[in-house]
Structures are given as structure tokens and as C-alpha cells.
Backbone as ProteinMPNN parsed JSONL, in Angstrom:
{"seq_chain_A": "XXXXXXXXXXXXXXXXXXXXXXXXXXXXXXXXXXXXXXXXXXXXXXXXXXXXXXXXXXXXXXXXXXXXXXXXXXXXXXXXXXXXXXXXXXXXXXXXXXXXXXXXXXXXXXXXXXXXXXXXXXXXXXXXXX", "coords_chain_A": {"N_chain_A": [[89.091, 152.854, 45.546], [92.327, 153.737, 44.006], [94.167, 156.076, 43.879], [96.843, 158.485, 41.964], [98.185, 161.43, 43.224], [98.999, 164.321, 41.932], [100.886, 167.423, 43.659], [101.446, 170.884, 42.852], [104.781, 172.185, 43.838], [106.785, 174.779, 45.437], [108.774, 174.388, 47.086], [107.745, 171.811, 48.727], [106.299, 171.946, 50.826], [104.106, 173.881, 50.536], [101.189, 174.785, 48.342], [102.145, 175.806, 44.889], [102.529, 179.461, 44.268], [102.291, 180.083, 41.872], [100.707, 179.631, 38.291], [100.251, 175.785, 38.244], [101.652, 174.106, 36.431], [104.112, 175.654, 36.337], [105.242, 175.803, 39.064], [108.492, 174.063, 40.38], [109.005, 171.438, 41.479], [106.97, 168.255, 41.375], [104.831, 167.005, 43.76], [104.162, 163.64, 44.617], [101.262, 161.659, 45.726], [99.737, 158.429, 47.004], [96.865, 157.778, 47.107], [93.792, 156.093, 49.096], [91.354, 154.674, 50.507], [90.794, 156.512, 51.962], [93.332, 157.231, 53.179], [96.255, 158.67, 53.006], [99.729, 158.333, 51.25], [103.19, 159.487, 51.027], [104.965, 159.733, 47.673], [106.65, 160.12, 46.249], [109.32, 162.618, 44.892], [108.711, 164.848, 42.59], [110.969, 166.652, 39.805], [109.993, 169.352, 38.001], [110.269, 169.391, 34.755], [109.793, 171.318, 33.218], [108.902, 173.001, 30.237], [111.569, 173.588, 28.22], [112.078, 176.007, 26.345], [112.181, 178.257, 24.344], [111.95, 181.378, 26.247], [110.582, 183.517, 25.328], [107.901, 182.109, 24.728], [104.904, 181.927, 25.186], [102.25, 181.673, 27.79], [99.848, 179.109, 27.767], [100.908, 177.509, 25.764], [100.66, 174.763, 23.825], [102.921, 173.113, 23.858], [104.428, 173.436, 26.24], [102.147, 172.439, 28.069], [102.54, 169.611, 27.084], [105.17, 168.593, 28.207], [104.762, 168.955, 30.869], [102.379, 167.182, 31.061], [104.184, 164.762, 30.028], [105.875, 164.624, 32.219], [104.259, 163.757, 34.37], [103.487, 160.979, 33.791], [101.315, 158.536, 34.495], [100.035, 159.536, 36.831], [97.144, 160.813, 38.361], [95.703, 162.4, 39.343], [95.816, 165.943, 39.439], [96.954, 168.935, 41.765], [96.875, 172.28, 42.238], [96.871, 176.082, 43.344], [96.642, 177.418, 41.232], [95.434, 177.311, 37.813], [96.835, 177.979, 34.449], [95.787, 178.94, 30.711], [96.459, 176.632, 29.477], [94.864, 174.322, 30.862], [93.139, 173.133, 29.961], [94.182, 171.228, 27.874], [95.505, 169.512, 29.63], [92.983, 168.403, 31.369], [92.435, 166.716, 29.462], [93.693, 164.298, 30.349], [94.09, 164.432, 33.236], [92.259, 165.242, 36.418], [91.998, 167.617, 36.881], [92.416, 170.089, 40.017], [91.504, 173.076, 41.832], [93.032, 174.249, 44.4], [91.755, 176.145, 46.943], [93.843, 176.84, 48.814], [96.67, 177.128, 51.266], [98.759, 175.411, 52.333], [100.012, 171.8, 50.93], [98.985, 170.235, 53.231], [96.799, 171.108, 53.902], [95.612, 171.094, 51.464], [95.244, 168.31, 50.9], [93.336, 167.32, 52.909], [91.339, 168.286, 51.909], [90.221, 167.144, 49.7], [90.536, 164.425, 50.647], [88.091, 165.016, 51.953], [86.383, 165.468, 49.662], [86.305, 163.7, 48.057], [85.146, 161.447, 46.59], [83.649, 163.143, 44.086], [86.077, 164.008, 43.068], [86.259, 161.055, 42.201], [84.165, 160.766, 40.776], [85.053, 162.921, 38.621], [86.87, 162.136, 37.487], [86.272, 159.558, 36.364], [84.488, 160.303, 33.988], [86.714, 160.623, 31.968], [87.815, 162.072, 28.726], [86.138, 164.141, 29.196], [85.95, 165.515, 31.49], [85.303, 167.972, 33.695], [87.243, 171.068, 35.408], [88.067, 170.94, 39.26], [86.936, 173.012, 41.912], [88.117, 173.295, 45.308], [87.903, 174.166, 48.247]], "CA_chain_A": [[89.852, 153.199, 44.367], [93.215, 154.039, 44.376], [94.605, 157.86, 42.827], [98.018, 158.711, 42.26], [97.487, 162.431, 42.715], [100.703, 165.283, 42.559], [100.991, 169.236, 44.628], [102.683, 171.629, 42.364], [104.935, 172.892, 45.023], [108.258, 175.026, 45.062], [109.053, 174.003, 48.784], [107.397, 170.27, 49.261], [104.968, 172.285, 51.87], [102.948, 174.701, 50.066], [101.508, 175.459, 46.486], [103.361, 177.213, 44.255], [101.61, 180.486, 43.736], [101.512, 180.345, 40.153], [100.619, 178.086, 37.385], [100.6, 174.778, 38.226], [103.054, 174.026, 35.549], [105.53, 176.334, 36.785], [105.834, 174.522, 39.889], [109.709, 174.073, 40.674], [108.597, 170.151, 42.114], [105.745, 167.904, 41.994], [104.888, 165.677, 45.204], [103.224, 163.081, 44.277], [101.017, 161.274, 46.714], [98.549, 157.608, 46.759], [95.735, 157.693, 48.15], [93.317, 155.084, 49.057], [90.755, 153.559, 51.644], [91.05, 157.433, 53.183], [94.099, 157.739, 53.622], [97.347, 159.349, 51.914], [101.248, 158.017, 51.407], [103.757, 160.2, 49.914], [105.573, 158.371, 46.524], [107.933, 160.522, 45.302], [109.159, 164.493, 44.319], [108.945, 164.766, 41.075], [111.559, 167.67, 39.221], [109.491, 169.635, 36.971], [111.184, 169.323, 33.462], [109.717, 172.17, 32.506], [109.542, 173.371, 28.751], [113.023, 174.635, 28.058], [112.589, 176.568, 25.208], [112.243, 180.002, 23.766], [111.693, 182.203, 27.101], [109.31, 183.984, 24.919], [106.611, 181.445, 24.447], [103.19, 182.269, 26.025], [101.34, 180.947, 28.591], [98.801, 178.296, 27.199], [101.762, 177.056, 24.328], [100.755, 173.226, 23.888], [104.498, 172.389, 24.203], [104.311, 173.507, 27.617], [101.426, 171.043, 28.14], [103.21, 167.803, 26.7], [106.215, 168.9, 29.198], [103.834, 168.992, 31.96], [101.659, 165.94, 31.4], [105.257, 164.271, 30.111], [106.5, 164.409, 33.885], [103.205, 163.12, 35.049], [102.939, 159.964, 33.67], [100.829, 157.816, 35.477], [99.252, 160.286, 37.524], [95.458, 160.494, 37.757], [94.869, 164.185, 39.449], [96.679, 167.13, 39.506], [96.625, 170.171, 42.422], [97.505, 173.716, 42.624], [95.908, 177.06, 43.0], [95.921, 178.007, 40.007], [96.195, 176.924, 36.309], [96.555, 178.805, 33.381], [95.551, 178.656, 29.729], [96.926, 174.74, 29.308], [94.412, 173.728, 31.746], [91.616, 172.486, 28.642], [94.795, 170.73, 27.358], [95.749, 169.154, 31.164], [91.967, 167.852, 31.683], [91.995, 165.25, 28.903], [94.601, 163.651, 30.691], [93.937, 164.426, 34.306], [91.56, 165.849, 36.89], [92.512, 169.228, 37.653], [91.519, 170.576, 41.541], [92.242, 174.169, 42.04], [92.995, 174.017, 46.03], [92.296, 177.277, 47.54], [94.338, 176.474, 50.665], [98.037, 177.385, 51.308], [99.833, 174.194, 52.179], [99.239, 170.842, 50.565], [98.171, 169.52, 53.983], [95.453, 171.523, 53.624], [94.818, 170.59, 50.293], [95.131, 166.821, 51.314], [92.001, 166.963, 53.706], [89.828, 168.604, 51.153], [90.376, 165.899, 48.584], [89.499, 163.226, 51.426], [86.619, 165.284, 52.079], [85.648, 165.509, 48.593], [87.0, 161.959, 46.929], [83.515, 161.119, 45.218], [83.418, 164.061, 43.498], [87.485, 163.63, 42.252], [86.477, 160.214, 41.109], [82.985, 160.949, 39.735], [85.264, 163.774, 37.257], [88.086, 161.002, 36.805], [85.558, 158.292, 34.9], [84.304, 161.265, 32.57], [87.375, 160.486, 30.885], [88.544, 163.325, 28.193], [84.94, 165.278, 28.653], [85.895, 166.151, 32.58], [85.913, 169.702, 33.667], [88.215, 170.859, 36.509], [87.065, 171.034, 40.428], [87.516, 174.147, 42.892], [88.104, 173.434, 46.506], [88.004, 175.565, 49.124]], "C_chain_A": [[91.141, 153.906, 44.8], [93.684, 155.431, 43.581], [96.156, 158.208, 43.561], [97.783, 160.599, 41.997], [99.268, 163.54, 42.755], [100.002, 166.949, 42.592], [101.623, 169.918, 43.496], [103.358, 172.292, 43.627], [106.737, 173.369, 44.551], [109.067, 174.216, 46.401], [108.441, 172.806, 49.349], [106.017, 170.511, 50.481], [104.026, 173.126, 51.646], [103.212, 174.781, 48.832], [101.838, 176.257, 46.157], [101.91, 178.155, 44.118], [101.176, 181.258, 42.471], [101.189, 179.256, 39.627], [100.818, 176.467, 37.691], [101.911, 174.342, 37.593], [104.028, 174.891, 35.976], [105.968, 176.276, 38.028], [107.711, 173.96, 39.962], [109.585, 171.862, 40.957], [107.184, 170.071, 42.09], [105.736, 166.502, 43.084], [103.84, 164.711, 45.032], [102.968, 161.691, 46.135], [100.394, 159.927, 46.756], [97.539, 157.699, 47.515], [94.664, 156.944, 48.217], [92.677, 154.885, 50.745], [91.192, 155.301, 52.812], [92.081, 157.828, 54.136], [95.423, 158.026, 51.99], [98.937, 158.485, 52.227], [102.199, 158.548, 50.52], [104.479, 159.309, 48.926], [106.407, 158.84, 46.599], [107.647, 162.424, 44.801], [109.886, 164.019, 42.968], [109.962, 166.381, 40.404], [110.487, 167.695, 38.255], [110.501, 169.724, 36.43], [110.56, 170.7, 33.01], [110.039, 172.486, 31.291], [110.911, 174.418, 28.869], [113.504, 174.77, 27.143], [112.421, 177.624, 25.072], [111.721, 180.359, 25.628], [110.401, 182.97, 26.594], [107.7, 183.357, 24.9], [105.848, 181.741, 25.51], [102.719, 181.318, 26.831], [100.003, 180.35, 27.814], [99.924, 177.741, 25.945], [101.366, 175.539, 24.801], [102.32, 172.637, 24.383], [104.381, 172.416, 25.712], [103.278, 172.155, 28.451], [101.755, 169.595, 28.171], [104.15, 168.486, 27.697], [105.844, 168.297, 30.547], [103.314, 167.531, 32.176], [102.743, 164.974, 30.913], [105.866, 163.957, 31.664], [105.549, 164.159, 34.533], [103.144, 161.822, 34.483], [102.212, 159.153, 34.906], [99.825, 158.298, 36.483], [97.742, 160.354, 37.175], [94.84, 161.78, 38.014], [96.406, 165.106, 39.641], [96.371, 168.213, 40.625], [97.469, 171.5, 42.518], [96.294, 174.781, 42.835], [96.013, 178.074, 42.318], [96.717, 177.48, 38.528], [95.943, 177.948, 35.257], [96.152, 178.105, 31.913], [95.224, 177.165, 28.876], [95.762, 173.901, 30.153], [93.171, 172.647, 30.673], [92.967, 171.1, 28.496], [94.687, 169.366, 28.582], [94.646, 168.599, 31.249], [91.715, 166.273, 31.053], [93.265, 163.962, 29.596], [94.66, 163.295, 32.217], [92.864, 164.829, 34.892], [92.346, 166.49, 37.514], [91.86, 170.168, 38.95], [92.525, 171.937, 41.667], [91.543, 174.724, 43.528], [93.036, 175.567, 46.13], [92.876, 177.787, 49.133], [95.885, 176.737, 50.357], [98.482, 175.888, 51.165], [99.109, 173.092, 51.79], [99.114, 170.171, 51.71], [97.026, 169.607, 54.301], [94.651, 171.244, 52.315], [94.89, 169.099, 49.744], [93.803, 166.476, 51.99], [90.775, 167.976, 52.78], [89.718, 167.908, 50.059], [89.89, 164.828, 49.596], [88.433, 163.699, 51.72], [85.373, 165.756, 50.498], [85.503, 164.22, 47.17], [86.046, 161.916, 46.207], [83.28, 161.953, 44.352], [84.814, 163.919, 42.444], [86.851, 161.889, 41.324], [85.546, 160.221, 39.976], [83.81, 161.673, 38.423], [86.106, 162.834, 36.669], [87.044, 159.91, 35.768], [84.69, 159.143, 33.936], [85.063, 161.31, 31.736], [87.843, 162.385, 30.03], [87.356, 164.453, 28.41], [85.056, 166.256, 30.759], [86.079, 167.165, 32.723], [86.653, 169.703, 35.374], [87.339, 171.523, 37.864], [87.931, 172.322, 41.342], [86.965, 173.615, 44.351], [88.699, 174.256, 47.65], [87.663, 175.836, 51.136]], "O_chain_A": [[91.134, 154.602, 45.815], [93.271, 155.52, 42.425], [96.573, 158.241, 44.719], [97.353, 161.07, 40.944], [100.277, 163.394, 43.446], [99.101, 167.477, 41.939], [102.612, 169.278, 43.14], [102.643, 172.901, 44.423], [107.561, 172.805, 43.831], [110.012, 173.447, 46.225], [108.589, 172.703, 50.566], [105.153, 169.726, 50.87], [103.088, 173.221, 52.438], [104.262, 174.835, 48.192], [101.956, 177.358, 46.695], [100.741, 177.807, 43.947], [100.447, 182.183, 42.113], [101.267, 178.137, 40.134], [101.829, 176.01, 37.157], [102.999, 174.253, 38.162], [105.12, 174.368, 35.753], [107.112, 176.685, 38.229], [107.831, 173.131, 39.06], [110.404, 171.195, 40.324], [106.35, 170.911, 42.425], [106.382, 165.455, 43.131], [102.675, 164.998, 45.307], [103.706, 161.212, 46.996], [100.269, 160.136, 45.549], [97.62, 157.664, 48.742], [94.199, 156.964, 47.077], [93.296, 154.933, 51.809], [91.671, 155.304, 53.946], [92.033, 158.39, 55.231], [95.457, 157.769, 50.787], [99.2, 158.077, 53.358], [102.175, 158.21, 49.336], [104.639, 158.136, 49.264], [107.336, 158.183, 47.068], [106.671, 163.129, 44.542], [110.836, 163.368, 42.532], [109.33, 167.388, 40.723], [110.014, 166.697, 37.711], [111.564, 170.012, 36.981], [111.264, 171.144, 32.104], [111.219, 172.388, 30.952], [111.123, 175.516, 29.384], [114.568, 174.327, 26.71], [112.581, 178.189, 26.154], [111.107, 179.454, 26.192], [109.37, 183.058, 27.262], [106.643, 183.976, 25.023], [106.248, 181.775, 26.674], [102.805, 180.129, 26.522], [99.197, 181.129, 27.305], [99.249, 177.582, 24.928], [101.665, 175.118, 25.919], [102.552, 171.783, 25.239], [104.241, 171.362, 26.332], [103.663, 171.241, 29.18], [101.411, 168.7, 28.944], [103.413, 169.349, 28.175], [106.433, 167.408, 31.162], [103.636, 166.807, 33.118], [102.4, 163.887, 31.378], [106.269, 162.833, 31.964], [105.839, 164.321, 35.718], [102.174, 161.379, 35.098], [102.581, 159.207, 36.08], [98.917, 157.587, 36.914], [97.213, 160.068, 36.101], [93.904, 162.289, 37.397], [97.584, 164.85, 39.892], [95.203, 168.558, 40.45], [98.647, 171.56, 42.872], [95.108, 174.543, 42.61], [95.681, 179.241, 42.525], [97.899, 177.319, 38.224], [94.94, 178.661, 35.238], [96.16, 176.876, 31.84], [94.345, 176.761, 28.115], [95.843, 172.679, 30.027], [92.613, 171.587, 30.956], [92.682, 170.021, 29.015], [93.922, 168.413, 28.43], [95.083, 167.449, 31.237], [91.228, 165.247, 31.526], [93.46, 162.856, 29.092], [95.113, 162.215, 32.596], [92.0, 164.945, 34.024], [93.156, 166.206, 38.396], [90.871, 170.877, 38.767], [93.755, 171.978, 41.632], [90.464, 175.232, 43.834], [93.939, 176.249, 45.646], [92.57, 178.569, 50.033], [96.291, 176.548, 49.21], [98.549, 175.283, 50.095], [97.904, 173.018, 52.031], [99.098, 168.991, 51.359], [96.273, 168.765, 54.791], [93.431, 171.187, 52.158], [94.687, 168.726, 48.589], [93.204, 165.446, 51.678], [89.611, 168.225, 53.092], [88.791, 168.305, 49.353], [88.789, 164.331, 49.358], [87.533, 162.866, 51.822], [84.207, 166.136, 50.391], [84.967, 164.023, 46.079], [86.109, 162.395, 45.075], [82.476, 161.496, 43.54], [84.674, 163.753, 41.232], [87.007, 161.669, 40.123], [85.738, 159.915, 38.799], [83.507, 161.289, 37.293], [86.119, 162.681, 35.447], [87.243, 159.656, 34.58], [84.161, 158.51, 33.022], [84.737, 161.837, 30.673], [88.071, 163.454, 30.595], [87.508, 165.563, 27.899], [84.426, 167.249, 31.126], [86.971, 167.686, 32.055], [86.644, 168.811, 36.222], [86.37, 172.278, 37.786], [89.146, 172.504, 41.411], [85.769, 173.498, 44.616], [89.785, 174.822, 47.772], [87.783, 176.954, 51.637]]}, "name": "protein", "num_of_chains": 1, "seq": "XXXXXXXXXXXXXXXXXXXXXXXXXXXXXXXXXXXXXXXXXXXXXXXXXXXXXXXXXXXXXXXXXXXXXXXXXXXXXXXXXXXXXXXXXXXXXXXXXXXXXXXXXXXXXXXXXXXXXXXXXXXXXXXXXX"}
């Protein structure tokens, strides 16, 4: 099976250390048959509205899974509030590893588990690796 999966990353070499969604860039990757090929850096669009709005605001969400199209998983370490929202749409892995090369070889060492939550469809809950 093939998975288009994206890093939140500010720097292309490690996760951002907040929110997924607030992510500066996402790196999106394919992966397949055990191995990885990078696609493409994605600009987060980020919601760019009120400064005030809260962490967990749906808008933020459509923003988010708006600049994912296509995508099938999502990684960072750590999501906030939006993450219920983010699930029916993706599988959410919250890598507890610095750089996404580290959180590249715990996804090939855990694939069956990413796809087992991916064909749960909207009822998937999100995976912690570590």
C-alpha cells in the first residue's frame, strides 16, 4: 500500500515543537514497499485570521486539512485541540523523536499499525510513537 504521509516541520529536518498545525512547512513524503521518497514542501497556509482565535477553532482545522489534500497521515509531536477534527480525515502519529528521520524509521517499523488506523476510516484514533 502506498501513503502519502507529511512532517510538520519549521526547518525540513526536525518537528516543529508545537502544534502540528503551526508548523511553518509540511514535507510531504510516499512511502511504499518499505521504503520512503520525498514529494514536495508544502507552505502552511495557515488560518489568517483574528490573532485571537483559540487553539482547537474549526477554521483552523479546514486550513490545515485544506493544505493537505490528498494526504493520508499526518506527523508531529504534538497536536492540539483540532486533533478529533484532523482524525476524520487523516491518521494522526504523534512522533516522539526530534528529526523526521527519526520519525521516518518508526513509521516503517510500525506501517501495519498506520494502515490498520487508516481503513477505520472517520472512527480512527491517533497513534503515539516513540
Amino acid at each position: 500500500m502506498e501513503l502519502l504521509i507529511a512532517f510538520g516541520t519549521d526547518d525540513g529536518k526536525i518537528l516543529n515543537k508545537g502544534h502540528f498545525g503551526m508548523a511553518k512547512y509540511f514535507h510531504v513524503y510516499r512511502f511504499s514497499d518499505d521504503k520512503e521518497e520525498f514529494v514536495e514542501k508544502k507552505e502552511n497556509v495557515k488560518f489568517k485570521g483574528d490573532e485571537s482565535i483559540i487553539h482547537g477553532d474549526p477554521r483552523k482545522a479546514k486550513a490545515t486539512s485544506s493544505a493537505l489534500q490528498d494526504i493520508d497521515v499526518v506527523v508531529g509531536r504534538r497536536f492540539g485541540p483540532n486533533i478529533t477534527r484532523l482524525l476524520k480525515k487523516f491518521v494522526c502519529i504523534v512522533a516522539r523523536r526530534e528529526s523526521i528521520d527519526d520519525a521516518i524509521q518508526l513509521i516503517h517499523a510500525n506501517m501495519d499499525k498506520v494502515i490498520q488506523e487508516k481503513e477505520k476510516g472517520e472512527n480512527r484514533r491517533h497513534l503515539v510513537f516513540s
